[in-house]
C-alpha positions as CSV (number, residue, x, y, z in Angstrom):
1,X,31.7,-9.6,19.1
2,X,34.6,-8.0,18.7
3,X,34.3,-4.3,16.5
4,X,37.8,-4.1,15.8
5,X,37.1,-7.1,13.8
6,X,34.8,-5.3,11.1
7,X,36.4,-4.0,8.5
8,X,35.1,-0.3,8.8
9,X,36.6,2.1,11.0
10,X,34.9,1.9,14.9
11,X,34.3,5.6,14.6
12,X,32.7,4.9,11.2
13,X,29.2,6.7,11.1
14,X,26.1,5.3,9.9
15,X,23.2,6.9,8.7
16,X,20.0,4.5,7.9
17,X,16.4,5.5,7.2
18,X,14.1,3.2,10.1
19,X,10.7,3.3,9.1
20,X,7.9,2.9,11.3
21,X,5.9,0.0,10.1
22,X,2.4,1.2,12.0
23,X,2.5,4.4,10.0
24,X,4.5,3.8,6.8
25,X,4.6,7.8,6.6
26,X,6.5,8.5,9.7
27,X,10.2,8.4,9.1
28,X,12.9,9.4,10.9
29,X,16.7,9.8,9.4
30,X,18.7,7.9,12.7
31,X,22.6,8.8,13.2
32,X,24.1,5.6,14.9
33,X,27.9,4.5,15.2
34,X,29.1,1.2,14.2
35,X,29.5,-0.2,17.3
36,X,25.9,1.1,18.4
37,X,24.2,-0.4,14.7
38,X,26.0,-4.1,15.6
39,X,24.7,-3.6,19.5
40,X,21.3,-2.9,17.8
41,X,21.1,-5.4,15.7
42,X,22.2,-7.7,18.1
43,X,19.8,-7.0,20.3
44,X,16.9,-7.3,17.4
45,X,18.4,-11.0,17.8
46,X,16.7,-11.3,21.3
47,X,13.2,-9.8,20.1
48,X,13.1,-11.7,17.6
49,X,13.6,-14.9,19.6
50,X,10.7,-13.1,22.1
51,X,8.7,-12.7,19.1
52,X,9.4,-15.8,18.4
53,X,8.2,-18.0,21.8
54,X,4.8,-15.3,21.3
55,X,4.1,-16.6,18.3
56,X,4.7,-20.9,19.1
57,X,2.6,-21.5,16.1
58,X,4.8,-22.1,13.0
59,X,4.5,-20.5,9.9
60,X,2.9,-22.5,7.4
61,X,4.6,-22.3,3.7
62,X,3.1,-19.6,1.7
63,X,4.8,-21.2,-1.8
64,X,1.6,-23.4,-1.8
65,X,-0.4,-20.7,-1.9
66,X,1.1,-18.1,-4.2
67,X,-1.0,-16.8,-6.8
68,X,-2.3,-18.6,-9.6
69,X,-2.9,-15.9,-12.5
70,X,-1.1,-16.5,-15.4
71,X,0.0,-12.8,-15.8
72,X,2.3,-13.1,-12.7
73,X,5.7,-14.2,-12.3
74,X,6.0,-17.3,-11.1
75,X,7.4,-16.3,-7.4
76,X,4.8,-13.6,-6.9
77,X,3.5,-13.5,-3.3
78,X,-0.1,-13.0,-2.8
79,X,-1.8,-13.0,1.0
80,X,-3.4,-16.4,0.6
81,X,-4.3,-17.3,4.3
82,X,-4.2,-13.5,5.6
83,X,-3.9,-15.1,9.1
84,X,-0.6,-17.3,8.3
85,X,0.9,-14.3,7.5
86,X,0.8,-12.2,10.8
87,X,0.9,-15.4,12.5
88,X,5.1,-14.6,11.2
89,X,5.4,-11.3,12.5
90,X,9.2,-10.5,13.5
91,X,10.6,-7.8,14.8
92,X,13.3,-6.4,12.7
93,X,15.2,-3.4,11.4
94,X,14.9,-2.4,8.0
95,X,18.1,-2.4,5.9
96,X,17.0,-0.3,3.5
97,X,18.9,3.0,2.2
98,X,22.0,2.5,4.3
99,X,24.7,5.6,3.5
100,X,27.9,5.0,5.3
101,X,30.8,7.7,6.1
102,X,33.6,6.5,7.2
103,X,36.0,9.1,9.4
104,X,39.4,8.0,9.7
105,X,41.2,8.9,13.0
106,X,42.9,11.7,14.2
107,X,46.0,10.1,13.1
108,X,45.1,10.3,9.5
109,X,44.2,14.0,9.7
110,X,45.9,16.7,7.1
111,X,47.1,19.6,8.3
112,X,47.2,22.7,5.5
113,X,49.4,25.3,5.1
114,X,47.3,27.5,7.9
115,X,47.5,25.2,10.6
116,X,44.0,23.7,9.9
117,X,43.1,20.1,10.0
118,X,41.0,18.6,7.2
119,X,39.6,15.4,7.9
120,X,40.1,12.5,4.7
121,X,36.2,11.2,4.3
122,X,36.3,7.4,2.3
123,X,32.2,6.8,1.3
124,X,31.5,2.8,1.9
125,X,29.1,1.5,-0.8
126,X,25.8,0.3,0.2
127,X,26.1,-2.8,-1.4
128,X,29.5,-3.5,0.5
129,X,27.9,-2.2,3.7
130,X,25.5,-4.6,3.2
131,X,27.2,-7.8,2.6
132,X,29.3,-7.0,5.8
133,X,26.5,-6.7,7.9
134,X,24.8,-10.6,6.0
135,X,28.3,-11.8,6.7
136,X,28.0,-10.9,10.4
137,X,24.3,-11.7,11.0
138,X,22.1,-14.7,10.2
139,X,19.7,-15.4,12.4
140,X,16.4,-17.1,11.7
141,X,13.7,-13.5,11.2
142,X,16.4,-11.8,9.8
143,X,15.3,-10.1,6.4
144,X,18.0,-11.2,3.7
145,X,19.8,-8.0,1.8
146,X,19.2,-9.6,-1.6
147,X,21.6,-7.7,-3.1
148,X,21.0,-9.4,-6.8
149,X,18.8,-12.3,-8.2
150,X,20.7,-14.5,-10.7
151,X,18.8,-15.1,-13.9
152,X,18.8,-18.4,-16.4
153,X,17.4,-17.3,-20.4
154,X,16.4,-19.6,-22.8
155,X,19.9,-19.8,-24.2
156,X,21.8,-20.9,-20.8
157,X,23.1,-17.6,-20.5
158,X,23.1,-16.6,-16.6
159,X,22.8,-12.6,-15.4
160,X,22.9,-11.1,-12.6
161,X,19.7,-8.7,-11.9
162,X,20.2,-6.2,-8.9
163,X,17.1,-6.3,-6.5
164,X,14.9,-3.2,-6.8
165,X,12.6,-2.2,-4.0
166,X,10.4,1.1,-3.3
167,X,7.8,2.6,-1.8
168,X,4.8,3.4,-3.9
169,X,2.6,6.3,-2.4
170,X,-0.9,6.3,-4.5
171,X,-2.6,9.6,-4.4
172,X,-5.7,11.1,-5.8
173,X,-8.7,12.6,-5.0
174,X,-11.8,11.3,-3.3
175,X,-14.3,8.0,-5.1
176,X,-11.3,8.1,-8.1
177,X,-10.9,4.3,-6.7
178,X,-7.3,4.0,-4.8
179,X,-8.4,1.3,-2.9
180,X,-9.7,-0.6,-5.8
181,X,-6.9,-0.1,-7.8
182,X,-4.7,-1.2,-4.6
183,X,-6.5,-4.9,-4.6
184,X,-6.4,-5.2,-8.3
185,X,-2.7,-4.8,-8.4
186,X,-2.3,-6.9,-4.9
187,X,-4.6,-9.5,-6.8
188,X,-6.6,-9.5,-3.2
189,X,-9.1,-7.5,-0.8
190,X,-6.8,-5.8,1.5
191,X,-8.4,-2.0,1.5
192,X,-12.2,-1.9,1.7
193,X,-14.0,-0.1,-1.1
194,X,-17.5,1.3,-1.2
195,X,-19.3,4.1,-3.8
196,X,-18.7,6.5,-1.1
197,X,-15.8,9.2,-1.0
198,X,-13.7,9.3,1.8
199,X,-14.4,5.7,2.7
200,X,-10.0,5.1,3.1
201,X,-9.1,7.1,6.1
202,X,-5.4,5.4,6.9
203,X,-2.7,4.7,5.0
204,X,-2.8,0.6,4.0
205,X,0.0,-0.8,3.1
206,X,0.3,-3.3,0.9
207,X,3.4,-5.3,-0.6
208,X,4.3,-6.8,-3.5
209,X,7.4,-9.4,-3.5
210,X,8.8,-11.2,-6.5
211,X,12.2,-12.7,-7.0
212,X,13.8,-9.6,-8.4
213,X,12.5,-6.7,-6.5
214,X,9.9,-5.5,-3.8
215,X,7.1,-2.8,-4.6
216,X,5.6,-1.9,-1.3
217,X,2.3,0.0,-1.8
218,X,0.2,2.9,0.3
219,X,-3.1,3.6,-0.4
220,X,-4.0,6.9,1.1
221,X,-6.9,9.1,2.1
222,X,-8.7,10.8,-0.8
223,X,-6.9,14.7,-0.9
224,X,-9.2,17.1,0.7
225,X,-8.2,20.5,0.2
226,X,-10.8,22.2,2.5
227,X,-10.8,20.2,5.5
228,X,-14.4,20.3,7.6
229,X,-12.6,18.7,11.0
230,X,-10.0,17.6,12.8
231,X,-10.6,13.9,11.2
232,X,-9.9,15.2,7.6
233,X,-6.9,16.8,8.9
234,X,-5.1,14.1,10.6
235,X,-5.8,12.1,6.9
236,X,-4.3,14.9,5.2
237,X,-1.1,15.0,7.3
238,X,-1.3,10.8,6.2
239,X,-1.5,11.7,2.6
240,X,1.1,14.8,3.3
241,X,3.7,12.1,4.9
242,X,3.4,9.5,2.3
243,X,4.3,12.3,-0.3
244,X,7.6,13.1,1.8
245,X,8.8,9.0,2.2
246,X,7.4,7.8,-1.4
247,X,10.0,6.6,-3.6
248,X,7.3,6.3,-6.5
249,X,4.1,8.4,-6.5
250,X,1.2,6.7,-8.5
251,X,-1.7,9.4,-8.9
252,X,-5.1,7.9,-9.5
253,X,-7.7,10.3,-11.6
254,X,-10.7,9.2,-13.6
255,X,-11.6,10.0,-17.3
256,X,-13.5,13.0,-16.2
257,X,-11.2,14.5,-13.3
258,X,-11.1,18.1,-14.7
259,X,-13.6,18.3,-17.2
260,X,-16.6,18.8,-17.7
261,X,-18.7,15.8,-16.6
262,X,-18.0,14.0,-13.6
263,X,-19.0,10.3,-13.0
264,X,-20.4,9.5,-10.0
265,X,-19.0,5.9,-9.9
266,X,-17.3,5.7,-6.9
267,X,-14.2,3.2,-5.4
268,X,-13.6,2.5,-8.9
269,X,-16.5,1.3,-10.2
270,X,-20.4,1.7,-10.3
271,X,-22.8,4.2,-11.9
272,X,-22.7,6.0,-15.2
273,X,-22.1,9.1,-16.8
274,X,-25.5,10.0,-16.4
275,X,-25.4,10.2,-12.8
276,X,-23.8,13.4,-12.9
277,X,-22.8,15.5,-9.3
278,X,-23.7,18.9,-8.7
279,X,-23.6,21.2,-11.5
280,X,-20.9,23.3,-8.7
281,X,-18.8,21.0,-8.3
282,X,-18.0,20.2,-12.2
283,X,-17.5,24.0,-12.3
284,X,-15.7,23.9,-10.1
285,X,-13.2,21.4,-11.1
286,X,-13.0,22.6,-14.7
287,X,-11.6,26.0,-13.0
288,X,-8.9,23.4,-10.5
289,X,-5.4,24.1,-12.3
290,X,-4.3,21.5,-10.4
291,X,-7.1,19.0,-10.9
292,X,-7.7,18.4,-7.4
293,X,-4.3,17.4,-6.3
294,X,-4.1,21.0,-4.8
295,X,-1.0,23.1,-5.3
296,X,0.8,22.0,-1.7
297,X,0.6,18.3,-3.4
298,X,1.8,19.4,-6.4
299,X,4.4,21.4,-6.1
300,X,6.1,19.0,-3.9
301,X,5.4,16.3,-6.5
302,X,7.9,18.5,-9.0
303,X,10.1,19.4,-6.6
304,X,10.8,15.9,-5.7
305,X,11.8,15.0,-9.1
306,X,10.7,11.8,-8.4
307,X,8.9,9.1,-10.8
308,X,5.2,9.3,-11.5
309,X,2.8,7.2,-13.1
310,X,-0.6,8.4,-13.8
311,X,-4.3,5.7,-13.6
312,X,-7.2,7.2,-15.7
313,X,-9.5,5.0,-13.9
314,X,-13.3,4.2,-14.8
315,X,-12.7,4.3,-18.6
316,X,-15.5,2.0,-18.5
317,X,-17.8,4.9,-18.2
318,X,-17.4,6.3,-20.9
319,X,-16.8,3.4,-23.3
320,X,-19.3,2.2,-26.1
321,X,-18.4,-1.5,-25.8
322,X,-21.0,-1.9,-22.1
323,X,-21.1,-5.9,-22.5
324,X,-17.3,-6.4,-23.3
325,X,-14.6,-5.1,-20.7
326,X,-12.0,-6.4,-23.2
327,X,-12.8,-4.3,-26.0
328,X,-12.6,-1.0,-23.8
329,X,-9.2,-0.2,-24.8
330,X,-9.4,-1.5,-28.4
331,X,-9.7,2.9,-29.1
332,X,-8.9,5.1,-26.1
333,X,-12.3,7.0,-25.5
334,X,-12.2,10.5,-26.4
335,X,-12.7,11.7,-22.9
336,X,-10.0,9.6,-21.4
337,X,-7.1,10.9,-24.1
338,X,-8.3,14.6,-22.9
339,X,-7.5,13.2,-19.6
340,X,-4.5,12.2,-20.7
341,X,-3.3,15.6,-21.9
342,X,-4.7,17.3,-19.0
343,X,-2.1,15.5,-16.7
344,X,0.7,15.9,-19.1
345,X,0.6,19.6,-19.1
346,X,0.2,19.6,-15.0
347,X,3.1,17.0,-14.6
348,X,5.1,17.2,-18.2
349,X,8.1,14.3,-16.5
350,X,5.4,12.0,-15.7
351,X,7.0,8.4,-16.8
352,X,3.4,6.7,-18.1
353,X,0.1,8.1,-18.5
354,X,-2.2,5.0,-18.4
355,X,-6.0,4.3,-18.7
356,X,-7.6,1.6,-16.7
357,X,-10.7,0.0,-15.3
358,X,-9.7,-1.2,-11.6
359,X,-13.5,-2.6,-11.0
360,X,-12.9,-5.3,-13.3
361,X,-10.1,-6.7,-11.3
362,X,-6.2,-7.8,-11.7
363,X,-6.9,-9.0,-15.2
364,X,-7.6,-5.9,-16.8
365,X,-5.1,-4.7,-19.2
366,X,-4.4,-1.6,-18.0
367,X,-4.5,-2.9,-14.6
368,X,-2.1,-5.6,-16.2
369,X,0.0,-2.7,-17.7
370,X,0.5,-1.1,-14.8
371,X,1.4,-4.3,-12.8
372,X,4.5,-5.0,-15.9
373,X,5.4,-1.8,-15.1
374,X,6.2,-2.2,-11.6
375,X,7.6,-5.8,-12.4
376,X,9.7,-4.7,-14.9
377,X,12.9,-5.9,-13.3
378,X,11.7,-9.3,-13.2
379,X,13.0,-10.9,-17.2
380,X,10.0,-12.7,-17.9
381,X,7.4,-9.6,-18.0
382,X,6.6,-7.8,-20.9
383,X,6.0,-4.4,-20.6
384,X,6.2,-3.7,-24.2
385,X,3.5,-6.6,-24.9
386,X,1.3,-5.6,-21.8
387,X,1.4,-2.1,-23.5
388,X,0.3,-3.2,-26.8
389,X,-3.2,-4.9,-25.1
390,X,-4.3,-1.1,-24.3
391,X,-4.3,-0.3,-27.8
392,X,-3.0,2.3,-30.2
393,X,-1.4,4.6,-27.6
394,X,-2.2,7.9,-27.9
395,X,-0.4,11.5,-27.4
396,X,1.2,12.3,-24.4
397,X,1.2,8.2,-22.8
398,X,4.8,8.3,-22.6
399,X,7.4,10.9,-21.3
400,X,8.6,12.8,-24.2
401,X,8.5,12.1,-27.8
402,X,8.4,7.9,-26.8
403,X,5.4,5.7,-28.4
404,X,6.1,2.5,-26.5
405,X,7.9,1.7,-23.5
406,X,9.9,-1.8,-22.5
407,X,11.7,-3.1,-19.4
408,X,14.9,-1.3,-20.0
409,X,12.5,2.0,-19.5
410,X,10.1,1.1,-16.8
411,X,12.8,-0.6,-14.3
412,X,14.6,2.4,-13.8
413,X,11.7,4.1,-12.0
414,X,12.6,1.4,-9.2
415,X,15.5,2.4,-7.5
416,X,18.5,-0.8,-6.8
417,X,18.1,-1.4,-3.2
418,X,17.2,-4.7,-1.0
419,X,13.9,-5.3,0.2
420,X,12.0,-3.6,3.2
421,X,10.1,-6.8,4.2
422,X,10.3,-10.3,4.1
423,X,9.2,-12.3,1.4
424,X,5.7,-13.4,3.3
425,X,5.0,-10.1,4.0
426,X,1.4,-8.5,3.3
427,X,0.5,-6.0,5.4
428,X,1.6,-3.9,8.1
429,X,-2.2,-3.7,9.3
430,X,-3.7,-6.4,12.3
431,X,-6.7,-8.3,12.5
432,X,-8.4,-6.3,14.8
433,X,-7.8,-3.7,11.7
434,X,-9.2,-5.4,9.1
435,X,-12.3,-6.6,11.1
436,X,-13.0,-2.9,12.0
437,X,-12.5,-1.6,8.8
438,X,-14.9,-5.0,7.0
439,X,-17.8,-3.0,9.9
440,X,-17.3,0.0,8.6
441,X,-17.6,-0.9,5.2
442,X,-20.8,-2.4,5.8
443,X,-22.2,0.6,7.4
444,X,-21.4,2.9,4.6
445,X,-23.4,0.2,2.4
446,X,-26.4,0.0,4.6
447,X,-26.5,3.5,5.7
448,X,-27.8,6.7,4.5
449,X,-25.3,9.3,2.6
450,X,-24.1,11.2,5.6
451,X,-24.5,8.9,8.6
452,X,-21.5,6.9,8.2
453,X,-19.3,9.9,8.2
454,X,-20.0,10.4,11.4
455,X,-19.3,6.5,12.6
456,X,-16.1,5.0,13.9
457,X,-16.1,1.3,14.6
458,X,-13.7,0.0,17.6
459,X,-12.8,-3.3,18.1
460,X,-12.6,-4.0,21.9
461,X,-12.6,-7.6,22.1
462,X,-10.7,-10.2,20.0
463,X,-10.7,-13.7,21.2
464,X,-9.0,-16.3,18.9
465,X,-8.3,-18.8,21.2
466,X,-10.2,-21.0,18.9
467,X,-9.5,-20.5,15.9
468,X,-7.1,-23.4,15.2
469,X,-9.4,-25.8,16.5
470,X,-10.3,-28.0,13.3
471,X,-6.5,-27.6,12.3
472,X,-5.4,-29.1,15.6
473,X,-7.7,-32.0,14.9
474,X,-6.2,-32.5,11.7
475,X,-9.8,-31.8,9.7
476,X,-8.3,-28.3,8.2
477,X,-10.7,-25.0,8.5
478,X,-12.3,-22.8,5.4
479,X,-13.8,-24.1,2.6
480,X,-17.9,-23.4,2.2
481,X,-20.0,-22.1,3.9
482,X,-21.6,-25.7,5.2
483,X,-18.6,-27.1,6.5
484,X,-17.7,-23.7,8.1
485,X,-20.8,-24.2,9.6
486,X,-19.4,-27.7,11.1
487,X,-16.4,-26.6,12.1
488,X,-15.6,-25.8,15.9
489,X,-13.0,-23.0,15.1
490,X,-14.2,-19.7,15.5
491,X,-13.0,-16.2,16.5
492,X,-15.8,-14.3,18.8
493,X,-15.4,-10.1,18.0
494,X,-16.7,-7.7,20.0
495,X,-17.2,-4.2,18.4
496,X,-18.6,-0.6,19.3
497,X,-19.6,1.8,16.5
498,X,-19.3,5.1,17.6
499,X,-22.0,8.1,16.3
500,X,-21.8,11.8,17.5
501,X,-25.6,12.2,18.4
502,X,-28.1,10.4,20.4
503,X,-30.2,10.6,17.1
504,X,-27.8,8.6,15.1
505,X,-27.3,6.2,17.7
506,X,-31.4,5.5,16.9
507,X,-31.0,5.4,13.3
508,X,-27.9,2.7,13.8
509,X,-29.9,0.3,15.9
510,X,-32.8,1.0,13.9
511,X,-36.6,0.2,15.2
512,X,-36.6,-2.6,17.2
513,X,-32.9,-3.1,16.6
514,X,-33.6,-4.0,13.0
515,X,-31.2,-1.9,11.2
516,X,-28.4,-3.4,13.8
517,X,-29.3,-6.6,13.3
518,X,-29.0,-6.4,10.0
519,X,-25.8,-4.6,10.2
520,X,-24.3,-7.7,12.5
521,X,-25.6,-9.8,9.9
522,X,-23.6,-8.3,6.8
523,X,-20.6,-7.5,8.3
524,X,-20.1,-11.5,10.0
525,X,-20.5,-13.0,6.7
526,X,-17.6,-10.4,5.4
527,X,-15.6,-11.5,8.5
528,X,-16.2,-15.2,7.9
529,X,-14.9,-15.1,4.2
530,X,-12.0,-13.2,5.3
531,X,-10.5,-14.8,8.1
532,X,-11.8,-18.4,7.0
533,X,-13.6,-20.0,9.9
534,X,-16.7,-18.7,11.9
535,X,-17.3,-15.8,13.5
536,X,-19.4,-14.6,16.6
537,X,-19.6,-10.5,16.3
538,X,-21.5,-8.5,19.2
539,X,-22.0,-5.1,17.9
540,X,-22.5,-2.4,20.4
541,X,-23.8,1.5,19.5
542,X,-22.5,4.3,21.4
543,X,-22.3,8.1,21.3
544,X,-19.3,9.7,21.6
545,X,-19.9,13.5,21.1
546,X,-18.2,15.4,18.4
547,X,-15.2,12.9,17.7
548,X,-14.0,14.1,14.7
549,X,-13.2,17.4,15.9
550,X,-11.7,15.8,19.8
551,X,-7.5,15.8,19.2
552,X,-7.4,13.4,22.2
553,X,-9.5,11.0,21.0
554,X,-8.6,11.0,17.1
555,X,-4.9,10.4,18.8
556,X,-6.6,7.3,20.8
557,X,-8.4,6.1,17.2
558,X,-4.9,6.4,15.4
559,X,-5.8,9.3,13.2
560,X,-3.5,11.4,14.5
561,X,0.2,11.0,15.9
């Protein structure tokens, strides 16, 4: 390819933000010249046609298995078949946030009146920098800019909508349900949840595509503000690097976060009120000015005068209606409004202040609300009307004196740009991942309230060299349980749980191996409904002394970079 040919001068400098899609939080700002950026991308060509012969298994059609929910716009992905989905994996660079300068050349310098050159600086448009480079590349893996989405109303009237994409970094504390919020707006299980605090110790990413924009979501370790061990710091420096790349920051509270009783409900959902935690801690978090955020988090958060939306989660708890989640936001309970006004005096340029109920899934209104919110660029949501389902609103919802809020409002919190990831994307995360993490969700079940803490779960074998079997024979895997049980596709997994102390290692296995067992048994049935077909799981206990606190081997466990 010849450069001369592109329009921009060769000595043109590009700047373009390439995000690591392992660890959404590590990015680095990359300095490239034209001629290096086409090179690049031509070479991204070649991987992807690597990728490509890797992968010989073609991608089946995810269309067929987008979301049926009536809230959601019509073209809204959903993960379906988990495994189709990384079955497409690509190698690619992102083409998001491109800033171009172009330099002319030393022939169009000015010289002043002192003898000085001054260099003349043109700015190229990312829009324009963008349709050159679609013009010059198309390639099948190749992640279309989508600069705009053309829209058809009721009247025949067409509009074109620019595409709006961002990254979403939720934050919050420990047990105020993240990861349960993260499925309920994903409409899927893609974060594990338990009653336990700290049970998210990565960053999961999760993304949302629609036709006229791309939300791409982070849950996030719980903020720990005292850190105990190495561990809790390598989470923290997660949580601190999804505060520096979010685009959108989405904190997650619950009705009691700063007052006076705390709910011991945990991962957005179980136990009352009554089950009250130490009488330390809640005096302890009535005296938190910064209502557990901590003042590193948020002074950063007002510093980047970026846009935040506020979850007060687990209204449930303190609602009189127990029998009928749809009448919990009929009147905003007391302690959720003080909530409310808490977080409006800590962050007064927060865009939306909402109350929600994430345990009861994507169709709870204010888990609906929030959803319209982020969708607002797509014409057939109604922010306004998901608004109205949370009742009367009450003081401080809304950013300054507003009462209600509508499309025109809640779009602009998503900034115009095309999207990071294709439209099958789900996850950045593997299967190897997600059957780790399914393990270690069932040991924090089945274990006692500090052992699991102390647990890591490693996946060292993953055979799926059957796992296509009933597909190849044309009878199609899934479905029940009994014809699972018939069907020859299977994936064998073979795990280690790591303790710190011989003496853990004997309450994992349990007498006679009992507990173990038992363990094995949980987790394969988790496995099974995840990934579809059967599933042989060998589950090993080791020790491996004082892991949390060994640099080396939280680096080898991908808590720390």
């Amino acid at each position: 390819m010849a450069v001369s040919s592109h329009p921009l001068s060769p000595s043109t400098t590009i700047q373009y933000q390439a995000t690591n899609h392992r660890h959404l939080f590590q990015t680095k700002m990359v300095s490239l010249n034209l001629p290096s950026l086409l090179a690049l991308t031509s070479a991204t060509i070649s991987l992807n046609v690597v990728a490509a012969s890797i992968h010989s298994r073609s991608t089946k059609s995810i269309s067929s298995r987008r979301s049926s929910l009536s809230f959601l716009p019509t073209n809204f992905y959903t993960r379906g078949s988990f495994r189709e989905l990384r079955s497409s994996r690509s190698i690619y660079i992102p083409t998001r946030q491109f800033t171009s300068h172009a330099t002319t050349n030393d022939d169009n310098n000015d010289t002043t009146n002192d003898g000085t050159t001054s260099t003349t600086t043109t700015k190229t448009s990312q829009q324009e920098l963008l349709q050159t480079l679609d013009s010059k590349f198309d390639y099948q893996g190749r992640i279309s800019s989508k600069l705009t989405t053309t829209s058809t109303n009721n009247t025949g009237t067409t509009t074109s909508i620019p595409h709006r994409c961002a990254l979403l970094t939720i934050l919050g504390r420990p047990n105020m349900g993240k990861s349960t919020l993260l499925n309920a707006l994903l409409s899927d299980q893609l974060a594990i949840t338990t009653n336990r605090p700290q049970t998210t110790r990565h960053a999961i990413l999760g993304v949302l595509t629609y036709d006229y924009g791309q939300v791409c979501l982070t849950d996030t370790p719980g903020i720990i503000e005292r850190t105990a061990y190495r561990l809790q710091e390598g989470m923290m420096e997660v949580v601190r690097g999804a505060v520096r790349d979010g685009d959108v920051f989405l904190v997650v509270t619950d009705v009691v976060s700063g007052g006076k009783n705390v709910g011991s409900g945990g991962g957005g959902g179980g136990g009352r009120l009554a089950d009250a935690r130490k009488e330390e801690e809640e005096e302890e978090m009535e005296e938190d000015p910064y209502l557990g955020l901590g003042e590193d988090i948020v002074t950063k958060l007002k510093k980047y005068q970026k846009p935040i939306l506020v979850c007060v989660n687990k209204v449930d708890l303190v609602s009189d209606h127990d029998n009928d989640s749809s009448s919990i936001y009929t009147n905003t309970p007391l302690e959720a409004v003080q909530t409310i006004q808490k977080w409006r005096a800590l962050l007064p340029e927060v865009f939306a202040i909402l109350p929600t109920c994430a345990a009861n899934g994507p169709n709870d209104a204010g888990v609906v609300a929030l959803r319209s919110i982020l969708l607002a660029n797509d014409p057939n949501v109604d922010v306004s009307g998901a608004i109205r389902a949370l009742g009367r609103p009450v003081p401080g919802m809304f950013c300054g004196d507003r009462t209600m809020i509508g499309n025109d409002e809640a779009r602009e919190i998503l900034p115009i740009g095309p999207p990071l990831y294709g439209p099958d994307f789900f996850t950045d995360r593997t299967d190897r991942f997600c059957a780790s993490e399914l393990i270690r969700e069932t040991l924090f079940e089945r274990l006692g309230k500090e052992l699991p803490y102390c647990c890591e779960v490693r996946v060292e074998s993953f055979d799926e060299s059957k796992r296509y079997l009933d597909e190849e024979d044309g009878e199609g895997g899934g479905g029940s349980d009994e014809k699972r049980q018939r069907s020859k596709s299977m994936i064998r997994i073979g795990a280690v749980i790591l303790v710190e102390r011989d003496s853990q290692k004997g309450i994992v296995v349990g007498k006679g191996g009992k507990q173990i067992k038992e363990v094995g048994m949980d987790a394969r049935k988790k496995l099974q409904k995840f990934f579809g077909v059967k599933i042989f799981l060998d589950l090993r206990v080791k020790v491996d002394k004082n892991w949390r606190n060994n640099a080396e081997k939280l680096k080898q466990y991908g808590y720390m970079s």
